[in-house]
C-alpha positions in Angstrom: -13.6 43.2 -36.3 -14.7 44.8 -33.3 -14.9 42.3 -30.2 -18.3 41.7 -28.3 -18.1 41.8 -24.3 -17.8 38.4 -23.5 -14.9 37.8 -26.1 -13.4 41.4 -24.5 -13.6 39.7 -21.0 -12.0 36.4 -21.9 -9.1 38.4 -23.6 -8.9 40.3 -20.5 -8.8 36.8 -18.7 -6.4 35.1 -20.4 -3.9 38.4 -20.8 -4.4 38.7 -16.3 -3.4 35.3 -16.2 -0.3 35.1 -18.8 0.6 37.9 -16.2 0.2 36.3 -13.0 -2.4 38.8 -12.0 -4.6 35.4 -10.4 -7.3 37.2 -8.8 -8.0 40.0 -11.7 -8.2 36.9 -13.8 -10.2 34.6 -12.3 -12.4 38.0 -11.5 -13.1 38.4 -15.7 -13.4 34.2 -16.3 -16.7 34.8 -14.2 -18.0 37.9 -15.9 -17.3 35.4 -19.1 -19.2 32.6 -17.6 -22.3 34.7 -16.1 -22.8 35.5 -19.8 -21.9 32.0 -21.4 -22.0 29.7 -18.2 -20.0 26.8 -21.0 -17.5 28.8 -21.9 -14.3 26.2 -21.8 -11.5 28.7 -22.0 -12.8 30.9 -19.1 -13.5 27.2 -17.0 -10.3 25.9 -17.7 -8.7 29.4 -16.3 -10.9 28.9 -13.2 -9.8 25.4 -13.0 -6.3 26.6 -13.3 -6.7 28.9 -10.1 -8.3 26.1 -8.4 -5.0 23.8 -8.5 -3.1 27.0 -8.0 -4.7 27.4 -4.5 -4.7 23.6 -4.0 -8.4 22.9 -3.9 -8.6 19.9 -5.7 -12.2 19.2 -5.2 -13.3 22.2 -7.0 -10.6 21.7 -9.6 -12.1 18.4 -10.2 -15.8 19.8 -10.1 -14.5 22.3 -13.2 -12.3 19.8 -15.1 -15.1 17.0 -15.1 -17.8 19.9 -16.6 -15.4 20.9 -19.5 -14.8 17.0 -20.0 -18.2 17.1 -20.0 -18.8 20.2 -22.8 -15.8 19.3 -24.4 -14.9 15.5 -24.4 -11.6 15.8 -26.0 -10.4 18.8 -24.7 -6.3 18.3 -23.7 -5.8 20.6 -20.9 -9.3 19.1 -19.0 -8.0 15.5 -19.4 -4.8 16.4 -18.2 -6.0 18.4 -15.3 -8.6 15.1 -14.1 -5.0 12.9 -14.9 -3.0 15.0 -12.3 -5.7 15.5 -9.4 -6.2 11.8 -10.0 -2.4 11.3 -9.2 -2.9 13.9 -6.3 -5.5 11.5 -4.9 -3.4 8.2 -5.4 -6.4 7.2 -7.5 -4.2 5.4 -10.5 -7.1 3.7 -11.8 -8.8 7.3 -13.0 -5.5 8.5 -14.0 -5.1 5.4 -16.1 -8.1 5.8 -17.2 -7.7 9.0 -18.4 -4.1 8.6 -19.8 -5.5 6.3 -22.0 -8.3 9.0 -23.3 -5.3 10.8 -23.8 -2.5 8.6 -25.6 -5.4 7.9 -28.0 -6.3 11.7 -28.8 -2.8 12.5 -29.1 -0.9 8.8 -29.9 2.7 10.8 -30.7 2.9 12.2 -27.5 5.8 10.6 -25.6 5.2 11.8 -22.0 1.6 10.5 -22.1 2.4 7.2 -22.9 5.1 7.5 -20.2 2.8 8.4 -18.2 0.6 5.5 -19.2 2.9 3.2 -18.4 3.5 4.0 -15.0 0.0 4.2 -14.1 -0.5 0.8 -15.6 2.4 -0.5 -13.9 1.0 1.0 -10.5 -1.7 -0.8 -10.5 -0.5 -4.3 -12.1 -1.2 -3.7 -15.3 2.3 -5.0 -16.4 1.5 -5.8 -20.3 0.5 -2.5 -20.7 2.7 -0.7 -19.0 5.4 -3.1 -21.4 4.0 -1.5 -23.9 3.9 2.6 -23.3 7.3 2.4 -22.0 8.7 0.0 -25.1 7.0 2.9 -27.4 8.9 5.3 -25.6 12.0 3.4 -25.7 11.9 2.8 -29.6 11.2 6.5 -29.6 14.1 7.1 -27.8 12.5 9.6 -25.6 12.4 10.5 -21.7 15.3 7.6 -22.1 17.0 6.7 -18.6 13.4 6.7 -17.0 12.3 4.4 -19.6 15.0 2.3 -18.8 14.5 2.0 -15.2 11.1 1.3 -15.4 11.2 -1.2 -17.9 13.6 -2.9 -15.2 11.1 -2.6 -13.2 8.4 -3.9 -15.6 10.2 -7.0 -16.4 11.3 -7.9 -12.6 7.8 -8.1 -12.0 6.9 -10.3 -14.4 9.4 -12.6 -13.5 12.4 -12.0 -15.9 16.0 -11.3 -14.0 17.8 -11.6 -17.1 16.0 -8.9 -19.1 15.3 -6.4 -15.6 18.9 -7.0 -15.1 20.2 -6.0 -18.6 17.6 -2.5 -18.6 19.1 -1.5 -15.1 22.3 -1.5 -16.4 21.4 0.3 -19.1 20.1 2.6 -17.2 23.7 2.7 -14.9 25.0 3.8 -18.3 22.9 6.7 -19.1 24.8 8.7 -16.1 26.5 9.3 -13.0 22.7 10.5 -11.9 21.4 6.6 -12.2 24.1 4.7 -10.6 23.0 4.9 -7.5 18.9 3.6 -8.3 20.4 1.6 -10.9 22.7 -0.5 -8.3 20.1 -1.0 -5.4 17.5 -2.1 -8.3 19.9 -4.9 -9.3 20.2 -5.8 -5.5 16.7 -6.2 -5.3 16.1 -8.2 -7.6 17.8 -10.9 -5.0 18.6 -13.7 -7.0 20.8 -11.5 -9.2 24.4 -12.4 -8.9 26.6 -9.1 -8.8 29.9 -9.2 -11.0 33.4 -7.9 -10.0 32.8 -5.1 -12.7 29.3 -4.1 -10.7 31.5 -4.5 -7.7 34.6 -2.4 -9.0 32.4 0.6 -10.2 30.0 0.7 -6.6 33.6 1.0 -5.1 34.5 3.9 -7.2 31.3 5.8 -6.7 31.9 5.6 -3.0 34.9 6.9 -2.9 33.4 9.5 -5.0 32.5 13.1 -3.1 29.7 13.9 -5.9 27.2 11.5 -4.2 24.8 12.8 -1.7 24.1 10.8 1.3 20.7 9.2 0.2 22.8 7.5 -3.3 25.7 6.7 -0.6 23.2 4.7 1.0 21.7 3.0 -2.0 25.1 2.4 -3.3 25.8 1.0 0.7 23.0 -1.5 0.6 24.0 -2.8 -2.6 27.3 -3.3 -1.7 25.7 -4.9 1.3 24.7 -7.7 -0.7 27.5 -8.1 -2.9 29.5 -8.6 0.3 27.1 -11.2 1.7 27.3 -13.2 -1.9 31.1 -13.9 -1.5 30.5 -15.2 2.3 32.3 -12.4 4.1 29.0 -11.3 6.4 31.3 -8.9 8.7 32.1 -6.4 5.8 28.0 -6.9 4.7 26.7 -5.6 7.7 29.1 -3.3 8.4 28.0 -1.7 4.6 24.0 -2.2 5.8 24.6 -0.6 8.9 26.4 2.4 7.0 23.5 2.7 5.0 20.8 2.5 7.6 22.9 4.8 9.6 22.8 7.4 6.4 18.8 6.6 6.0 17.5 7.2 9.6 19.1 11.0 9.1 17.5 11.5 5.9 13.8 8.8 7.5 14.0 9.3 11.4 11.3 6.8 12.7 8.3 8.5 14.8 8.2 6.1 18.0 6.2 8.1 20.2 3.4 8.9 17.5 3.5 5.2 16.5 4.1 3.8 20.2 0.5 6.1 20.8 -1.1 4.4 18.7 -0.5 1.1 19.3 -1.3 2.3 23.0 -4.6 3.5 22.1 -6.1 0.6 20.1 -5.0 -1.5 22.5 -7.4 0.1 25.2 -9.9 -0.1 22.6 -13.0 -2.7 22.3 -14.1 -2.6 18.7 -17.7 -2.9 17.6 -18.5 -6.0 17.2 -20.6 -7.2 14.3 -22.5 -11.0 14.2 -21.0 -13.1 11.1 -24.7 -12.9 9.5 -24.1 -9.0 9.1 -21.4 -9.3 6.5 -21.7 -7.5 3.3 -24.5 -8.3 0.9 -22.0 -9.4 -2.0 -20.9 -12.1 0.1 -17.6 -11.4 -0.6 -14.6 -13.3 1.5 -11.9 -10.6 2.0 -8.2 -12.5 3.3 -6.0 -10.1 4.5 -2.5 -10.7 5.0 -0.8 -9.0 7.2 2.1 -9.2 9.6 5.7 -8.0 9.3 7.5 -7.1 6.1 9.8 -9.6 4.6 8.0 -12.2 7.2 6.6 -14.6 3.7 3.8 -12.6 3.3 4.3 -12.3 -0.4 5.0 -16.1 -0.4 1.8 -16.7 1.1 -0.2 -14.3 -1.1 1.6 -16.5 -4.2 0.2 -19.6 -3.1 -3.4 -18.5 -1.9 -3.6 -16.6 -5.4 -3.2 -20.3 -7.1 -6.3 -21.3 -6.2 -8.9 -21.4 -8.5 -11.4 -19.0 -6.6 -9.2 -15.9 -5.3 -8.2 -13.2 -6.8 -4.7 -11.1 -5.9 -4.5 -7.3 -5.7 -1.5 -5.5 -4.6 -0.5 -3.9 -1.0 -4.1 -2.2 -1.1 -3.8 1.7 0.6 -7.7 1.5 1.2 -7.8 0.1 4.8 -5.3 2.4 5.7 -7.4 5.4 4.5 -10.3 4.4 6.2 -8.6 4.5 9.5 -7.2 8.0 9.0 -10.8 9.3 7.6 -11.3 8.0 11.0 -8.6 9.3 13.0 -9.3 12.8 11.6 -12.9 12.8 12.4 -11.9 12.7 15.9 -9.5 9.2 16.8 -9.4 6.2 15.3 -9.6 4.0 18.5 -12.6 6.0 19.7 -14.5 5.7 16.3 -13.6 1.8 16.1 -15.5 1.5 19.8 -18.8 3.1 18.4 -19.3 2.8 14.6 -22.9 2.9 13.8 -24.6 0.5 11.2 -24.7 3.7 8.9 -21.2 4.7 9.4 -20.1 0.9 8.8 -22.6 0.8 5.6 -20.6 3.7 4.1 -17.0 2.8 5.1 -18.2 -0.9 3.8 -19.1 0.4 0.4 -16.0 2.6 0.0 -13.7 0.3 0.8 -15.2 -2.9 -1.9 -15.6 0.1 -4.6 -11.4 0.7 -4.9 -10.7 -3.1 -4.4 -13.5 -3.8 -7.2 -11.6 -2.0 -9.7 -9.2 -4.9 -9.9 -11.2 -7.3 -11.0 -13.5 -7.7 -14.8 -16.1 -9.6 -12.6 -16.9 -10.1 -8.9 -14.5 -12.9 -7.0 -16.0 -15.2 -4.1 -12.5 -14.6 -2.7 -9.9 -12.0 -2.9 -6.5 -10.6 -1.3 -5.3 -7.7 0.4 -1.9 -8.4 1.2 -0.9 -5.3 3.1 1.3 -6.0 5.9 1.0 -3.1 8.0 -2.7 -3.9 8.3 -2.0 -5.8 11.7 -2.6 -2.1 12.5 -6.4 -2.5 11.6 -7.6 -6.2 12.3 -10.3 -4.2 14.8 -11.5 -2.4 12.0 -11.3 -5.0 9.6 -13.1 -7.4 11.7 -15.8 -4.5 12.1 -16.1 -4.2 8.5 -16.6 -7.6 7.6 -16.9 -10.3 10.5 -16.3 -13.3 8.1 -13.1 -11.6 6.6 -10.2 -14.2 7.0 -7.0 -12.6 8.6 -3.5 -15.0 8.4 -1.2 -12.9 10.3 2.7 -14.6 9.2 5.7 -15.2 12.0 8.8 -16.0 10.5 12.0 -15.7 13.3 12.0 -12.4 14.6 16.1 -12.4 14.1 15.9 -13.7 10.6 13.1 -10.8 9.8 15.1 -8.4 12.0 17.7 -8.9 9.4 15.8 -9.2 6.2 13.9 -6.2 7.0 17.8 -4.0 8.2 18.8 -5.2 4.5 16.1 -4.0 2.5 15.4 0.1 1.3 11.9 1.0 1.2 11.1 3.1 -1.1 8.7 4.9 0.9 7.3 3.6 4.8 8.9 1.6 7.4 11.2 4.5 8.6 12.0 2.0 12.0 13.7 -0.4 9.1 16.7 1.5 9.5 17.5 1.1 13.2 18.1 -2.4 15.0 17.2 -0.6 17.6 14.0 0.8 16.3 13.3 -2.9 14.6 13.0 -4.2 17.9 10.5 -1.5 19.2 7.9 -1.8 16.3 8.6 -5.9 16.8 7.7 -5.7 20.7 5.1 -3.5 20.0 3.3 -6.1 17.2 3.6 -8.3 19.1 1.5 -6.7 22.0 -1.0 -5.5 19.4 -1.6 -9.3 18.1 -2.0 -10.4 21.5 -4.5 -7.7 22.0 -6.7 -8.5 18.5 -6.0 -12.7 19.1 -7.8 -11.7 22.6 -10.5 -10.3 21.2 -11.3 -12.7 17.7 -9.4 -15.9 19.2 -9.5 -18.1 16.1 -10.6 -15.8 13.8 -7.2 -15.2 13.3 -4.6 -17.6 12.2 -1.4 -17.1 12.8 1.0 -19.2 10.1 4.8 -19.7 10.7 6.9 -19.5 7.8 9.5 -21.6 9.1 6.7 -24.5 9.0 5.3 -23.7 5.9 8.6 -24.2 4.2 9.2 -27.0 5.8 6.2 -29.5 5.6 4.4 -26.9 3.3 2.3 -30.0 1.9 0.5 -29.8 5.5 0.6 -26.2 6.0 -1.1 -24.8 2.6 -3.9 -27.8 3.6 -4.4 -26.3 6.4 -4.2 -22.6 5.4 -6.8 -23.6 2.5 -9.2 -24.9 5.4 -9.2 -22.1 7.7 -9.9 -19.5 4.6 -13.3 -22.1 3.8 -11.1 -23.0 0.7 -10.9 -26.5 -0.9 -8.0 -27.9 -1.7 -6.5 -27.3 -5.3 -2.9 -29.0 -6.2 -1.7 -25.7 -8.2 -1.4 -24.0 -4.5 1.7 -26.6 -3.9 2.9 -25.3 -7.4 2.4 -22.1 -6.7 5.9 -20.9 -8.4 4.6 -22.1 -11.9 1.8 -19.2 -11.7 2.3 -16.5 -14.1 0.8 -13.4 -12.1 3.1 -10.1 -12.0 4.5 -9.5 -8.6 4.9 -6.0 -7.2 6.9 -6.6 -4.1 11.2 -7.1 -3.7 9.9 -10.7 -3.1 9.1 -11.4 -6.9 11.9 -13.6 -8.0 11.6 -16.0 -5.1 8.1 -16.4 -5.0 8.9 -18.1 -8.7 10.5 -20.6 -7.2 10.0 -23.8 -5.4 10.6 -23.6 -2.0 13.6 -24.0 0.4 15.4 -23.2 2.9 17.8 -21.3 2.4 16.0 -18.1 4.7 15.8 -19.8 7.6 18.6 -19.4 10.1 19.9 -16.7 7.7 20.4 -14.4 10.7 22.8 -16.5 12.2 25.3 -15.2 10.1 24.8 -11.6 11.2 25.1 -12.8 15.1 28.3 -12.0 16.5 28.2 -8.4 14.8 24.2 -7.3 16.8 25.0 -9.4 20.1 22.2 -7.0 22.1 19.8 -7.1 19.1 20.0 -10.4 18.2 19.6 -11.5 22.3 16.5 -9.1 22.7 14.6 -10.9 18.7 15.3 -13.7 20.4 13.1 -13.0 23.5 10.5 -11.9 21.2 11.0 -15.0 18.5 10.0 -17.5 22.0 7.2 -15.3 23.2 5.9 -15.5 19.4 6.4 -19.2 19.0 4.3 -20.1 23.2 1.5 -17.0 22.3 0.8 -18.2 18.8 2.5 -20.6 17.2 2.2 -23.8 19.9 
């Protein structure tokens, strides 16, 4: 049977682009679609050649039309699934994922898919659930493994995290290294002299590259600093920092500009009666990693009328919009009520897609938001900001033992630790200047020590009554996504405080200099 045109020009189309021959192809998908403007086949080749040349926004303009003119199709749902991940926008790609485990429910990669998107965005019951079908499949298995780990630790359960990241060790030489450093963060996990036998072995190994060296460093780190002997821990830290900063340098003078330039910055300033119509009370919690920020989240997250989210991107992305619309700090100094509007709106659509219905109060606990108190404080002028100090030598140190997975490249540097320390310090001072008690500034050390008085008071200052499951805050069931899950489940102590001391004799300059900076901390904002 003899072909008409349009069915000779999407032949043509499709046998171009099995070729590679893009531009002939995409060249006959339009002579297809100026005859039959919904043809799906010669769309989804134009959609094709828009990933191929990295233009996303017309890629998503073409996959959302065939979604549109074909609700099932496969490849359209897949193609909205990965520009989603593209964008960091896990909710769509969840979203989607979900379209697609149900037209196809045998698939294994979509519901491993499924479950990491769910698990990105604290979805942990589901994301239990696509990886445990994949696990009784017994497909894409060591990744299942891992993340199951991963799935479990933030729900709270050591004992079963613990017993899927060692089954993950077992699957290969090509795990140990994840495998290990996910046990050690798990921090209340107790290593064994097996775990500590084979990490031993795999450093002496020459098959490792220098990022699993490091991973298998840090772990050893903490096996080390669980049998008392603190010389050999750091010396295994500072092996593994040492490994990291080649493979993560830290960008001072970019950061150090930065800083610079908000600080000879006067943000807009906005009256309290301009804050957004849905009369919604944003806390932000920021300050430096490992400082009790998660702690804090934990117990504010008890109370009856807020609402937790994660380590929320948003603010962050607002800032660069800005910065690359011509600088941050000179946009922050002249915002217009339109401008603020739209950056307003943006900004409570992503966080709203945490919640079934609309909280009087939620959390963004991102600490690196110190970075945009001005811009916060633009944003919404009754937005409550608890920026937490614990001891700059005891954070020095928390922070120097922890791998990030992705950010805080000055982590791996004393050195460096101290620069972005100094230079939070001068930007707190610089925002405390400018919104005085808008901002409180809450001390770990004296939360965990009279923390009856210091969660009254923290309730107070966010407007919020006080509730007695705030004290008990370790009996709440929430996931937590952070390396602070496991001790956020428990009551609290003391056992952080002073922890540095340990560490003293071996960062003599370090430790001299944190000091400094802990006494300029405790006279600026904590007296």
């Amino acid at each position: 049977m003899e072909l008409n045109r349009e069915e000779r020009y999407l032949s043509d189309a499709k046998a171009f682009y099995s070729e590679k021959k893009f531009s002939s192809a995409g060249m006959y998908a339009r002579k297809v679609l100026r005859r039959n403007p919904e043809q799906c086949d010669a769309l989804i080749i134009l959609a094709r050649l828009a990933l191929k040349n990295n233009d996303l926004k017309e890629a998503l303009r073409i996959f959302s039309l065939i979604k549109t003119l074909a609700p099932n199709s496969f490849e359209a749902i897949s193609g909205l699934v990965f520009i989603a991940e593209k964008r960091e926008d896990f909710f769509a790609a969840y979203r989607y994922l979900v379209t697609l485990v149900e037209l196809m429910p045998e698939n294994h990669e979509n519901w491993f898919k499924l479950g990491i998107m769910a698990s990105k965005i604290g979805l942990m019951d589901e994301a239990e659930e696509a990886f445990n079908f994949c696990h009784n499949k017994r497909s894409v298995e060591p990744s299942v493994l891992l993340n199951l780990g991963h799935v479990y630790k933030a729900k709270g359960d050591t004992a079963k995290a613990a017993e899927f990241y060692h089954n993950y060790i077992k699957a290969g030489p090509d795990h140990q290294a994840v495998g290990y450093w996910s046990l050690a963060d798990l921090k209340n996990y107790s290593f064994t002299d097996t775990d500590a036998k084979s990490l031993k072995t795999n450093l002496e190994s020459s098959q490792y590259s220098n990022a699993s060296r490091s991973l298998f460093l840090f772990a050893q780190s903490r096996i080390f600093e669980q049998k008392h002997d603190y010389e050999q821990s750091f010396n295994s830290v500072s092996e593994a920092n040492r490994l990291m900063q080649g493979l993560r340098p830290f960008k001072a003078a970019p950061f150090s500009h930065i800083i610079d330039s908000l600080l000879e910055c006067t943000p807009v300033k906005k009256d309290k009666s301009q804050s957004c119509a849905t009369q919604q009370t944003p806390i932000f919690i920021v300050g430096m990693p490992r400082s009790g920020t998660t702690l804090t989240e934990q117990i504010l997250a008890s109370h009856s009328l807020v609402e937790a989210t994660d380590e929320l991107p948003y603010m962050e992305r607002l800032a660069l919009e800005l910065d690359m619309s011509g600088g941050y700090a000179k946009w922050l100094a002249r915002l217009t009520d339109e401008k603020l509007d739209s950056l307003r709106r943006q900004y409570l659509s992503q966080v709203s897609q945490y919640f079934e219905s609309t909280p009087e109060y939620f959390i963004d606990k991102n600490p690196n938001n110190f970075l945009h108190i001005g811009l916060i404080k633009t944003l919404f002028p009754d937005a409550k900001i608890v920026n937490v100090i614990r001891d700059a030598n005891d954070n020095a140190m928390g922070v120097f033992k922890q791998h990030f997975s992705r950010g805080h490249d000055y982590s791996y540097s004393l050195d460096n630790i101290v620069v972005y320390w100094k230079r939070y310090v001068d930007l707190m001072r610089h925002w405390t200047d400018l919104y005085g008690e808008d901002i409180y500034h809450l001390s770990f050390e004296k939360l965990v020590h009279s923390p009856d008085d210091e969660i009254a008071k923290l309730l107070n200052y966010c407007g919020l009554s006080f509730e007695d499951q705030c004290l008990t805050f370790y009996k709440s069931k929430r996931t937590v996504l952070t390396p602070s899950a496991s001790q956020v489940r428990q009551p609290m102590n003391t056992k952080a405080i002073g922890q540095s001391q340990k560490y003293q004799a071996y960062m003599p300059s370090s430790y001299q200099q944190l000091a400094g900076i802990a006494e300029k901390v405790k006279s600026e904002f904590l007296s």
